[in-house]
N, CA, C and O of each residue as an XYZ file, in Angstrom:
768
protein
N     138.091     19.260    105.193
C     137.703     20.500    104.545
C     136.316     20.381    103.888
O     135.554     21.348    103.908
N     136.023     19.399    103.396
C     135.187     19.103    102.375
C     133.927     19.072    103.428
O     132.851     19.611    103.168
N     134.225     18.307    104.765
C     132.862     18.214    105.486
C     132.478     19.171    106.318
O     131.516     19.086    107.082
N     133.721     20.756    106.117
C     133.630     21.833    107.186
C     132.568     22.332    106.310
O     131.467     22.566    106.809
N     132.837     22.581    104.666
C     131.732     23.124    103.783
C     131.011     22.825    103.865
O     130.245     23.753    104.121
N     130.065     21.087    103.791
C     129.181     20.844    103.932
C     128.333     21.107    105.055
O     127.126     21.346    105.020
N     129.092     21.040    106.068
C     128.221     21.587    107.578
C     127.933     23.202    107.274
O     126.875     23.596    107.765
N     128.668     24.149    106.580
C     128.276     25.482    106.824
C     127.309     25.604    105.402
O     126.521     26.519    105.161
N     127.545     24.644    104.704
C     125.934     24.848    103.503
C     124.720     24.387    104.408
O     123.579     24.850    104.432
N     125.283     23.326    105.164
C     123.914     22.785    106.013
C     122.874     24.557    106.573
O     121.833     25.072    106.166
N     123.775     24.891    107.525
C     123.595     25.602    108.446
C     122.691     26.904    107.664
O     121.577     27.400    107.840
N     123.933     27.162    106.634
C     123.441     28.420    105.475
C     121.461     27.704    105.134
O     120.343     28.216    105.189
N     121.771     26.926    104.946
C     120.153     26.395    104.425
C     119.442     26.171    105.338
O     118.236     26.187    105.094
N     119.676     26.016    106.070
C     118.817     25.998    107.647
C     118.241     27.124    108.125
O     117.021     27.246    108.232
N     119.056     27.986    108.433
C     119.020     29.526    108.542
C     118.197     30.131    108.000
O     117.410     30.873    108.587
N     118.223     29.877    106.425
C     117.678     30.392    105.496
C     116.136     30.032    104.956
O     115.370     30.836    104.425
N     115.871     28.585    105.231
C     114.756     28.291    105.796
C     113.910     28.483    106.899
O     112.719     28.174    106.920
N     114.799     29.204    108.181
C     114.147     29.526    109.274
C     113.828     30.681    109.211
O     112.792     31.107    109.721
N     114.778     31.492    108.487
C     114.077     33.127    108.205
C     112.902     32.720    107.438
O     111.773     32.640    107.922
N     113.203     32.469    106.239
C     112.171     32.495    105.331
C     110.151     31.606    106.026
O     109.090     32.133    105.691
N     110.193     30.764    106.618
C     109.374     30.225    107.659
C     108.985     31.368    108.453
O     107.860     31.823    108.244
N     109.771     31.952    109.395
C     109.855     33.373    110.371
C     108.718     34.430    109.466
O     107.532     34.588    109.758
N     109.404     35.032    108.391
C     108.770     35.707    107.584
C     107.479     35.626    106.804
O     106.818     36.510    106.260
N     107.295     34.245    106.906
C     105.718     33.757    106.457
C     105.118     34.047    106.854
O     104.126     34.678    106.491
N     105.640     33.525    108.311
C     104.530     33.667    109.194
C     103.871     34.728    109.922
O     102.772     34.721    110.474
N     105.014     35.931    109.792
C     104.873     37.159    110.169
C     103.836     37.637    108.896
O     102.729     37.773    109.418
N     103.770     37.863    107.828
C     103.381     38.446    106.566
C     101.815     37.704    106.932
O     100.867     38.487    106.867
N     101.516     36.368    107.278
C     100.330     35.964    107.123
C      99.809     36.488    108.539
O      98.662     36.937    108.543
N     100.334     36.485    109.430
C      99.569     37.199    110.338
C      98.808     38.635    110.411
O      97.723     38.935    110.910
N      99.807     39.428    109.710
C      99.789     40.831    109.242
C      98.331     40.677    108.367
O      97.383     41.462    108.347
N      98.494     39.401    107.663
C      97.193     39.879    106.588
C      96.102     39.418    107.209
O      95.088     39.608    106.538
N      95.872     38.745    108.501
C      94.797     38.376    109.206
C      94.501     39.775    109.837
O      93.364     40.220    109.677
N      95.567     40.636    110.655
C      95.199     41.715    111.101
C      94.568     42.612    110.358
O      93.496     43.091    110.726
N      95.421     43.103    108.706
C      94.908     44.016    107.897
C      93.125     43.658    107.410
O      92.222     44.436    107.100
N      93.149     42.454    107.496
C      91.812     41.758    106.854
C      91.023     42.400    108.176
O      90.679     43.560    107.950
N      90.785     42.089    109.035
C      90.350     42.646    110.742
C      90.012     44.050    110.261
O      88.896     44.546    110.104
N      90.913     44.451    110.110
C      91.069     46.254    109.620
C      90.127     46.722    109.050
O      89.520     47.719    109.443
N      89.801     45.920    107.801
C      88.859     46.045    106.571
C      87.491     45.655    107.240
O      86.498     46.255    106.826
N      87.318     44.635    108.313
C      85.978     45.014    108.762
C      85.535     46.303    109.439
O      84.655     47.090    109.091
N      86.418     46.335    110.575
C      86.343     47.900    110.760
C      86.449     48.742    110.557
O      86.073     49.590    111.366
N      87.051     49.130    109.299
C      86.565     49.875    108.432
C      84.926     50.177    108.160
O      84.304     51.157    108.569
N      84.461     49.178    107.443
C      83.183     49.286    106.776
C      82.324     49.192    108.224
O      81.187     49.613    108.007
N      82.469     48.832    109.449
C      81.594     49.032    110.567
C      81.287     50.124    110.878
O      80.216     50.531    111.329
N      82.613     50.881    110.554
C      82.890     52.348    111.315
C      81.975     53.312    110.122
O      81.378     54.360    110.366
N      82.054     52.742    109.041
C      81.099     53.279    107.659
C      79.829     53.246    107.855
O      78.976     54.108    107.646
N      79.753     52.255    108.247
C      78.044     52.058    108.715
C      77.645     52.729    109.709
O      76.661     53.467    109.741
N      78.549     52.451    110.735
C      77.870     53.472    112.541
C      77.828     54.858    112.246
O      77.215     55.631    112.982
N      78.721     55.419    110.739
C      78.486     56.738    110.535
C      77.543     57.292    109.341
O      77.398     58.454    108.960
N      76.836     55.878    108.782
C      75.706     56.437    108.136
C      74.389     56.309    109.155
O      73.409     57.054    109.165
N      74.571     55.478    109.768
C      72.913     55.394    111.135
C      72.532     56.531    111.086
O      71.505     56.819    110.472
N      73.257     57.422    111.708
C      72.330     58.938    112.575
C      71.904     59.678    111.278
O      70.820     60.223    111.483
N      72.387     59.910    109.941
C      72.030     60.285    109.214
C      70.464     59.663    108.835
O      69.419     60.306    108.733
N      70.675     58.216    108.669
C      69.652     57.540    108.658
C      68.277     57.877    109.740
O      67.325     58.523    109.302
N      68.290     57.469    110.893
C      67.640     57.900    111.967
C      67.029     59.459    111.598
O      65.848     59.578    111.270
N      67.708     60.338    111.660
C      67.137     61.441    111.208
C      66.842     61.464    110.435
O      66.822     62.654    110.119
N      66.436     60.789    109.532
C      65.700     60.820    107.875
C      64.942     59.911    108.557
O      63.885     60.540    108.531
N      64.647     58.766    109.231
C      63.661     58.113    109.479
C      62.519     58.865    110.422
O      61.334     58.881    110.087
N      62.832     59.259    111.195
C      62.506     59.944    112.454
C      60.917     60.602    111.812
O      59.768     60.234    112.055
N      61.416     61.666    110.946
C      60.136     62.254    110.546
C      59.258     61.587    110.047
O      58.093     61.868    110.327
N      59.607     60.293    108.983
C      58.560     59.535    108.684
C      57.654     58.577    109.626
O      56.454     58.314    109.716
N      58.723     58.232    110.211
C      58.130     56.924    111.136
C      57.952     57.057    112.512
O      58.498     56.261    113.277
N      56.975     58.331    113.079
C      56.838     58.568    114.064
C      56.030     57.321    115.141
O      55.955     57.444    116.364
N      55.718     56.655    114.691
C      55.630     55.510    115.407
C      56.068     54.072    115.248
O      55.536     53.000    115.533
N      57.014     54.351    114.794
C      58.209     53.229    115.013
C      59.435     53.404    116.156
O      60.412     52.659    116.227
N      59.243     54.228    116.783
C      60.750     55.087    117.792
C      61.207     53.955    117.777
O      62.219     53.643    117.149
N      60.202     52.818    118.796
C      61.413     51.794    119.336
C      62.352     51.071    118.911
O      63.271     50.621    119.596
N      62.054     50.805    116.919
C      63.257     50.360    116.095
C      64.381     51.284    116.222
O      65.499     50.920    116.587
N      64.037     52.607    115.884
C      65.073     53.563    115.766
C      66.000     53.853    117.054
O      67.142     54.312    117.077
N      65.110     53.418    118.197
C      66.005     53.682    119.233
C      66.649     52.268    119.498
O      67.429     52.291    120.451
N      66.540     51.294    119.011
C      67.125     49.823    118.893
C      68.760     50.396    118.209
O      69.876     50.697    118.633
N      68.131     50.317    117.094
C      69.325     50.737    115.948
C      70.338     51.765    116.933
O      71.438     51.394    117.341
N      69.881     52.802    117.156
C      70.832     53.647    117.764
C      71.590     53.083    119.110
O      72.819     53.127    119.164
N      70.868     52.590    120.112
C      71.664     51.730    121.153
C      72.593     50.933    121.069
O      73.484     50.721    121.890
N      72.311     50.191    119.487
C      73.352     49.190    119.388
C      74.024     49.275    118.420
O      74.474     48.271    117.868
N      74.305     50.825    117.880
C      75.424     51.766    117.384
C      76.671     51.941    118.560
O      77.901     51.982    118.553
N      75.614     52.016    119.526
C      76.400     53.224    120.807
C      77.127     51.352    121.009
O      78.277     50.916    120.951
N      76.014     50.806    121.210
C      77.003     49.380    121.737
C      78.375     48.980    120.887
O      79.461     48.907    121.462
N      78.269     48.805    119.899
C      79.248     48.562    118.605
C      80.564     49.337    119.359
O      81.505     48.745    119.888
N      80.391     50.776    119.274
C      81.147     51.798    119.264
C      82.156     51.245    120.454
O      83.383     51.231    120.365
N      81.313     50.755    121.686
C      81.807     50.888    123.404
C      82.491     49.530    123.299
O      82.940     49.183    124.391
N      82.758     48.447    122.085
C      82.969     46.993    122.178
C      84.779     47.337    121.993
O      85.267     47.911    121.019
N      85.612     46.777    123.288
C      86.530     46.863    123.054
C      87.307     46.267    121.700
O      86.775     45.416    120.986
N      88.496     46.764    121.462
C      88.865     46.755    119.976
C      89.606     45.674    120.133
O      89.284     45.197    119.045
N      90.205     45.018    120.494
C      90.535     43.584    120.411
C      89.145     42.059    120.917
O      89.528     40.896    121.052
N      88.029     42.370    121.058
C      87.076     41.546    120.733
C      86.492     41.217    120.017
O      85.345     41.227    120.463
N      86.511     40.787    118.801
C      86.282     40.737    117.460
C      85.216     39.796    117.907
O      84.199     40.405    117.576
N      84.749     38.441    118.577
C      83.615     37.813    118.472
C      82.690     38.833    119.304
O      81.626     38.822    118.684
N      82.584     39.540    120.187
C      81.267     40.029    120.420
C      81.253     41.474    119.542
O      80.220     42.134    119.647
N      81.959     41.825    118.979
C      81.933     42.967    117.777
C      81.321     42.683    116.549
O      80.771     43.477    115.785
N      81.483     41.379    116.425
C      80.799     40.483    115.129
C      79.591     40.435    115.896
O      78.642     40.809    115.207
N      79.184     40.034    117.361
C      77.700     39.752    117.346
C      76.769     40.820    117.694
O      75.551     40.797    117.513
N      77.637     41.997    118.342
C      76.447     43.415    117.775
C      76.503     43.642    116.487
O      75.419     44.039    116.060
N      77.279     43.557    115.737
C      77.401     44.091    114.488
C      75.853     43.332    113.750
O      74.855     43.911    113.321
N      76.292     41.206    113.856
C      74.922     41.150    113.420
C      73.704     41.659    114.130
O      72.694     41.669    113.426
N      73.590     42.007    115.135
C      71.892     42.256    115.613
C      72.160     43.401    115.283
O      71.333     43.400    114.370
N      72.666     44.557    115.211
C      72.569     45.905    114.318
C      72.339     45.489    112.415
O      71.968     46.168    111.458
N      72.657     44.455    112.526
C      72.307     44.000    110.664
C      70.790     43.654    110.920
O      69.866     44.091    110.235
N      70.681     42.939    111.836
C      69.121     42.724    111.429
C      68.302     43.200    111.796
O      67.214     43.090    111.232
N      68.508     44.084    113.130
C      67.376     46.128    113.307
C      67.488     46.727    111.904
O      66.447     47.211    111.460
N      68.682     46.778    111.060
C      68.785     47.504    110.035
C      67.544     46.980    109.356
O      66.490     47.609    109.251
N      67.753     45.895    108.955
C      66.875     45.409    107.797
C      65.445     45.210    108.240
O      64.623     44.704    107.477
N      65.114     45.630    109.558
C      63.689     45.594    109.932
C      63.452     47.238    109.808
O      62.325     47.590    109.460
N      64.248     48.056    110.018
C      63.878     49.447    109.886
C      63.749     49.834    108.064
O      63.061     50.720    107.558
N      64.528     48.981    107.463
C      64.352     48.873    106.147
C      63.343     48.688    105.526
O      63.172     49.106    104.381
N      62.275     47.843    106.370
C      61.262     47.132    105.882
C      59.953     47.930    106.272
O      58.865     47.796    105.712
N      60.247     48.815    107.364
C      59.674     50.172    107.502
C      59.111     50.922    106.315
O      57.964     51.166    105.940
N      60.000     51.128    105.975
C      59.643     51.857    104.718
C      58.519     51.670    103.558
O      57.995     52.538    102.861
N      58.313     50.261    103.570
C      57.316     49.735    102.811
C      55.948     49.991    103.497
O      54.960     50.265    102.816
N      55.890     49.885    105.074
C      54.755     51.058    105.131
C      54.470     52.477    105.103
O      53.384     52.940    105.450
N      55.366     53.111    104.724
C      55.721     54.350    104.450
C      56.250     55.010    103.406
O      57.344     55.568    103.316
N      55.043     54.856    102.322
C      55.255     55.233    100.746
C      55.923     56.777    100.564
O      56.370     56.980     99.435
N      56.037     57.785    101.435
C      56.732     59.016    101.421
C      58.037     58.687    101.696
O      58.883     59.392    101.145
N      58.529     57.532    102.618
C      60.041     57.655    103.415
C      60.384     57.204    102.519
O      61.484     57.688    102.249
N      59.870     55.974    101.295
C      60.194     55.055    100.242
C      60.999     55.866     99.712
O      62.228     55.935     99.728
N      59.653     56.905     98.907
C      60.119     57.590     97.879
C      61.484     58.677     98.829
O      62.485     58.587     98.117
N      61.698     59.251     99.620
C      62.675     60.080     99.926
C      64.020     59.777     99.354
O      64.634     58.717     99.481
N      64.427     60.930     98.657
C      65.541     60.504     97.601
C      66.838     59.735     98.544
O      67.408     58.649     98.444
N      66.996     61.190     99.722
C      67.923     60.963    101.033
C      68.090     59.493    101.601
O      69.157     58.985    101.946
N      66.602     58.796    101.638
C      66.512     57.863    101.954
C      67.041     56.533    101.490
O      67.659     55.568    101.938
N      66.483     56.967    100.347
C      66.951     55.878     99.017
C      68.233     56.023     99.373
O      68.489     55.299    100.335
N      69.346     56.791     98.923
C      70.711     56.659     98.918
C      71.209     56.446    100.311
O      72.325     55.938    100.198
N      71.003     56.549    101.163
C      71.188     55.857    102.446
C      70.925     54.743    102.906
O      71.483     54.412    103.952
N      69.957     53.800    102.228
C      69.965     52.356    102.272
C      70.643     52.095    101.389
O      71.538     51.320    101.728
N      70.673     52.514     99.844
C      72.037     51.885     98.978
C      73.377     52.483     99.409
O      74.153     52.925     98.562
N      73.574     52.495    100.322
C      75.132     53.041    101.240
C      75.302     52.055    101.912
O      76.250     51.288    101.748
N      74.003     51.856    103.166
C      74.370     50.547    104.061
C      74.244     49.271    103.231
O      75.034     48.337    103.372
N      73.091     49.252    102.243
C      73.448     47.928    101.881
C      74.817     47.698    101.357
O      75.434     46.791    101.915
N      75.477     48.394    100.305
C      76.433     48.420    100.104
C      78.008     48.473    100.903
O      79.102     48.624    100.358
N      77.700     48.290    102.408
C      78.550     48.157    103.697
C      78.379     47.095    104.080
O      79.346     46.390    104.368
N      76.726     46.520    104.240
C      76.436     45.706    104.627
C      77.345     44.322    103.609
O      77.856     43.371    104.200
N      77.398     44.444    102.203
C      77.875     43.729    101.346
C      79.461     43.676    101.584
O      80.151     42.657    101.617
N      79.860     44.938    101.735
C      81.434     44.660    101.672
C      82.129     44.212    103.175
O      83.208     43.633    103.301
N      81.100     44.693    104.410
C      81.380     43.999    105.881
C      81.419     41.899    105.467
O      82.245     41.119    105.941
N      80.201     41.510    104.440
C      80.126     39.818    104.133
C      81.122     39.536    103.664
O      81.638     38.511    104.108
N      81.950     40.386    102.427
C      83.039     40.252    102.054
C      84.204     40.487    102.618
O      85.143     40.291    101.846
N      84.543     40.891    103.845
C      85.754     41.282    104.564
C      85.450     39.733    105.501
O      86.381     38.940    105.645
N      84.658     39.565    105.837
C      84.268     38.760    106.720
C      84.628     37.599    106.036
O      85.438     37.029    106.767
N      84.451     36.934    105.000
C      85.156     36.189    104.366
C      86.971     36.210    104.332
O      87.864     35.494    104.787
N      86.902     37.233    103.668
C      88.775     37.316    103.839
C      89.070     37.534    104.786
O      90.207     37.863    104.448
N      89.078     37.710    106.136
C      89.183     37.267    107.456
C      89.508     35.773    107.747
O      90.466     35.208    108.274
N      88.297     35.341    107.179
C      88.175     33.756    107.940
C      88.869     33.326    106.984
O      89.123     32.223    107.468
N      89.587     33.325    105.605
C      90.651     32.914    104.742
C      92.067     33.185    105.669
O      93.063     32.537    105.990
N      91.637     34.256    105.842
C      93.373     34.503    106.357
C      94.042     34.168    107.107
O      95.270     34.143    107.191
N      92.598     33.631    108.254
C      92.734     32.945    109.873
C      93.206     31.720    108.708
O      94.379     31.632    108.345
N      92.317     30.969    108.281
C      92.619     29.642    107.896
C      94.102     29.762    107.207
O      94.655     28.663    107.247
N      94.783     30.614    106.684
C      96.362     30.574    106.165
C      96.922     30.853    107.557
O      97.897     30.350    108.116
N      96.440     31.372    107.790
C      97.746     31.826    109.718
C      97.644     30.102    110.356
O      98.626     29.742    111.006
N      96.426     29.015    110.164
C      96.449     28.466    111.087
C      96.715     27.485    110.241
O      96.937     26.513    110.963
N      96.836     27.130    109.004
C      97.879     25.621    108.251
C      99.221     26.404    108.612
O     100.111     25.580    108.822
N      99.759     27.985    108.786
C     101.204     27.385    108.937
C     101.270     27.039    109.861
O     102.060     26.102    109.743
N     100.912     27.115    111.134
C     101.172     27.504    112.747
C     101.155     25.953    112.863
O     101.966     25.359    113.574
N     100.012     25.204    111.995
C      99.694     23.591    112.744
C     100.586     23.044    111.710
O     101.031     21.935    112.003
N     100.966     23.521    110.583
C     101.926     22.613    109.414
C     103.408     22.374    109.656
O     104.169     23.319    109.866
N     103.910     20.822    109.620
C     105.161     20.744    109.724
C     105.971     21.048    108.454
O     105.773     20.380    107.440
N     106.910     22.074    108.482
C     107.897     22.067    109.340
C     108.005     23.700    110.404
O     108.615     24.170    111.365
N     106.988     24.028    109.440
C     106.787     26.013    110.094
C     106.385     25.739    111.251
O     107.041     26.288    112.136
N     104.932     24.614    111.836
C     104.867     24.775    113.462
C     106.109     24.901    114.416
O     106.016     25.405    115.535
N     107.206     24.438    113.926
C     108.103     24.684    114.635
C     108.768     26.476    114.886
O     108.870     26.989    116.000
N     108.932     26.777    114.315
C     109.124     27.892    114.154
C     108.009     28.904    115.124
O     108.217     29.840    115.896
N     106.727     28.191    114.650
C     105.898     29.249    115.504
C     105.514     28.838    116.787
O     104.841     29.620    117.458
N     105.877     27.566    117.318
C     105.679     27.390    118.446
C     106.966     28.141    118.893
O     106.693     28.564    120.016
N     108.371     28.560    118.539
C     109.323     28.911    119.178
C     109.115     30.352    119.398
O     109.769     31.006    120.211
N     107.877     30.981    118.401
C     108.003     32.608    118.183
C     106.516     33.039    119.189
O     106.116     34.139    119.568
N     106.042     31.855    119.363
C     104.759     31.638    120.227
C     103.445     32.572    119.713
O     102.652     33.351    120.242
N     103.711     31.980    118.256
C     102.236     32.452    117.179
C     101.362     31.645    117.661
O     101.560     30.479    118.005
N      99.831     32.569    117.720
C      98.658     32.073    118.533
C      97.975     32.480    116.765
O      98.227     33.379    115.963
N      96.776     30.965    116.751
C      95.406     30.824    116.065
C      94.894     32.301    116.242
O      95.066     33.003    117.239
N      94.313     32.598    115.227
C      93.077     33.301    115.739
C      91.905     32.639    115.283
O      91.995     31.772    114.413
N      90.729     32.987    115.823
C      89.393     32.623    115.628
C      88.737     33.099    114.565
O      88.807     34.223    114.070
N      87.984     32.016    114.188
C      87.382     32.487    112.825
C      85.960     33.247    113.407
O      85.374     32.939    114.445
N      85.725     33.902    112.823
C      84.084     34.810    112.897
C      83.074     33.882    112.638
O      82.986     33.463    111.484
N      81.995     33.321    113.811
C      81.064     32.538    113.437
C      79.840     33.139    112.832
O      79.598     34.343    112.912
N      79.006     32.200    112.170
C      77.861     32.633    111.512
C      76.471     32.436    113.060
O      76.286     31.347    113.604
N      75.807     33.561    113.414
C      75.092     33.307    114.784
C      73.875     32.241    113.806
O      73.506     32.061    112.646
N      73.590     31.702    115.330
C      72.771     30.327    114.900
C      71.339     30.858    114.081
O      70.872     30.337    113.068
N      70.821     31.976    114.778
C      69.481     32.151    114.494
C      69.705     32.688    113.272
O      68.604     32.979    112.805
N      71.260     33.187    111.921
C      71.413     33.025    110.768
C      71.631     31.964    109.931
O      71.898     32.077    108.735
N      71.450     30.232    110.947
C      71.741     29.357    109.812
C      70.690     28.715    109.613
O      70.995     27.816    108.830
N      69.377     28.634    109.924
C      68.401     28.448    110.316
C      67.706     28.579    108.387
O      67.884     29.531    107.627
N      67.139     27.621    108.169
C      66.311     28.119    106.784
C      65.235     28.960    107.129
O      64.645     28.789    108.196
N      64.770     30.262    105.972
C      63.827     31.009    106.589
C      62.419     29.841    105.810
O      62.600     28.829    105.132
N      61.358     30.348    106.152
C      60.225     29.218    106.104
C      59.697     30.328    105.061
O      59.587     31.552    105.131
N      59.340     29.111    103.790
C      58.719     30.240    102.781
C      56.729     29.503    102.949
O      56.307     28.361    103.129
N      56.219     30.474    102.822
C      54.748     29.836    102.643
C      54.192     30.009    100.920
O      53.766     31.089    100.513
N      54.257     29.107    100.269
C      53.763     29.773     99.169
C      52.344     30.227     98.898
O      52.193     31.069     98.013
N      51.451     29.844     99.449
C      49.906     30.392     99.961
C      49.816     31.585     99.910
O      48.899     32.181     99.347
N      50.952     32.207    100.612
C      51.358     33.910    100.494
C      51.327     34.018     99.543
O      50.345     34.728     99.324
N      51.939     33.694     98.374
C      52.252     34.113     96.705
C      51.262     33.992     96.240
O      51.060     34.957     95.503
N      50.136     33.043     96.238
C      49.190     32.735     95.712
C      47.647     33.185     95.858
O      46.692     33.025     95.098
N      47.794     34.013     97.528
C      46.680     34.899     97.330
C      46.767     36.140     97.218
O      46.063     36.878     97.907
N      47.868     36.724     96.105
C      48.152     38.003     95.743
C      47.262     37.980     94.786
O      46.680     39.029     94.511
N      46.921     36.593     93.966
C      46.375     36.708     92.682
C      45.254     36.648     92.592
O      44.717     36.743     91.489
């Protein structure tokens, strides 16, 4: 009698560890997806401030088209990137970050587009996308890294090799962003 109980406490705790394992692993996956979510979110924020942008640029910077038509192509590209490819969605996304910030820099030859109020609040929009896309992008690659200690950690790998939970990939940083930028200080020094 005594060892029928003990086998069905075994079992009870077994069970109960395998749900509870099961359920981890489900919940941490979920938050890798929802995290995913939150980039596209703020992408989809951004591809819908561009054209606003563009048309506020347009009049100023009549000879800049070819940025503006950069920027806009690789809106349209973003848009056309199937929705389960998250690494080449991350790598238009950055070369649309860094047309942005060259059309940004536009502006500094263009003391009217500067001052344009429209303008102004439309770069503090994207930058402010641009900031919370770095920050999703982070909790992403956290969340991958919790999905992938349980999946490789004993005793849960078991579990998820049986439920056939797959890694996901973390979002890389592109090379030509790890690169130090080259400061000249000569520049600084013949301002004065």
């Amino acid at each position: 009698m005594v060892a029928t109980i003990i086998i069905i406490v075994v079992v009870v705790l077994l069970a109960a560890w395998y749900i509870s394992a099961y359920n981890s692993l489900i919940r941490t996956r979920t938050h890798v997806q929802e995290s995913w979510s939150q980039i596209d979110v703020q992408l989809k924020r951004r591809n819908d401030l561009i054209p606003n942008l563009v048309s506020t640029t347009k009049g100023y910077a009549n000879f800049e088209q070819s940025t503006l038509k950069k920027v806009v192509a690789l809106r349209n590209q973003l848009t056309a990137v199937p929705a389960g490819d998250h690494q080449q969605t991350m790598e238009v996304s950055n070369q649309l970050s860094t047309t942005l910030r060259s059309l940004f820099a536009l502006s500094e030859n263009y003391p009217d587009l500067k001052a344009n109020t429209q303008f102004t609040q439309l770069m503090e929009e994207l930058t402010n996308t641009e900031n919370k896309i770095a920050y999703s992008r982070q909790l992403y690659n956290s969340s991958v890294a919790n999905l992938t200690m349980k999946i490789q950690s004993f005793p849960s790998n078991i579990v998820a090799k049986v439920h056939h939970f797959q890694e996901s990939d973390y979002l890389q940083v592109p090379e030509e962003e790890k690169t130090a930028p080259k400061v000249n200080f000569d520049d600084f020094n013949s301002d004065k």
